[in-house]
C-alpha positions as CSV (number, residue, x, y, z in Angstrom):
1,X,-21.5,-34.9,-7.5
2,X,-18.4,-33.6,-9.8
3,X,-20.6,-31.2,-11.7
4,X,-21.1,-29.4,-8.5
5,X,-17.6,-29.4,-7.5
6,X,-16.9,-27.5,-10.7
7,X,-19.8,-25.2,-10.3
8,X,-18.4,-24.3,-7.1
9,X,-15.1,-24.0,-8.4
10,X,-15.5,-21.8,-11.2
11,X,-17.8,-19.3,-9.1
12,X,-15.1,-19.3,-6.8
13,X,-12.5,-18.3,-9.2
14,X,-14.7,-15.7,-10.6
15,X,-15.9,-14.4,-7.8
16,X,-12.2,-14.0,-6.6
17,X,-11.0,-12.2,-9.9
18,X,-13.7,-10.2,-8.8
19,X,-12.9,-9.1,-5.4
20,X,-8.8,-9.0,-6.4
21,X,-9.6,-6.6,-9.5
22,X,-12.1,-4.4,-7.1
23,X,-9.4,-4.0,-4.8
24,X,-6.7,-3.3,-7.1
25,X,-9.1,-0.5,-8.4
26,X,-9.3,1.0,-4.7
27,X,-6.2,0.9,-4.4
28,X,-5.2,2.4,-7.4
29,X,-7.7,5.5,-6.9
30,X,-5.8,6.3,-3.6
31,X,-3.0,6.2,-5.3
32,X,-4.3,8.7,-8.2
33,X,-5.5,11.0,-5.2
34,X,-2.6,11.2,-3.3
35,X,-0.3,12.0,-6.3
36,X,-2.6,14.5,-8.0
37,X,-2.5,15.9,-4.1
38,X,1.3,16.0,-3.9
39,X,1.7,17.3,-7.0
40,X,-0.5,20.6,-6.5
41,X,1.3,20.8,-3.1
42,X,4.7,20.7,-3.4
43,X,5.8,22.9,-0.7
44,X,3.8,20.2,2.0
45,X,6.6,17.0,0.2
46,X,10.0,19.1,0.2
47,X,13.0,16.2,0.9
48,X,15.9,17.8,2.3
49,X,18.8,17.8,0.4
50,X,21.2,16.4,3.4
51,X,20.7,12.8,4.6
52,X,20.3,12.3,8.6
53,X,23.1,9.5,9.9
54,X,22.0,6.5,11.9
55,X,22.9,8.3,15.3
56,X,20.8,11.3,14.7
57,X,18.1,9.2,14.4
58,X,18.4,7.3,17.5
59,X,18.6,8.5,20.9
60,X,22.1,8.2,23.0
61,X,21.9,4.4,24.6
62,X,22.5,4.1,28.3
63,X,22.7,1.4,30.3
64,X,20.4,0.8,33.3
65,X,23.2,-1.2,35.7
C-alpha cells in the first residue's frame, strides 16, 4: 500500500544523504592530504613564472598527402 511507498521513500532519502555526505567526507580528506602534502613540499609544486604559448604545446602539424 501507500504506507510502504513512504517507507521506501524516506529510507531512500536517508540512505542517500548518507552515501552523498560519506563521499563528500572522502573527498574532502584527500583534499586535506594533498594540501598538507604540497604545503610541506614546496620545492615538488614550483609554477614557472613564464607562460608556454599554444604552439609550444603542440607539435608542428604536417600533412600526410
Amino acid at each position: 500500500g501507500i504506507h510502504r511507498q513512504i517507507l521506501l521513500a524516506t529510507l531512500g532519502c536517508f540512505v542517500g544523504y548518507q552515501l552523498v555526505k560519506r563521499t563528500e567526507y572522502m573527498h574532502a580528506k584527500v583534499d586535506r592530504e594533498l594540501f598538507e602534502y604540497i604545503r610541506h613540499h614546496p620545492v615538488d609544486f614550483n609554477s614557472s613564472t613564464e607562460k608556454k604559448r599554444i604552439g609550444q604545446l603542440l607539435e608542428d602539424f604536417h600533412p600526410i598527402r
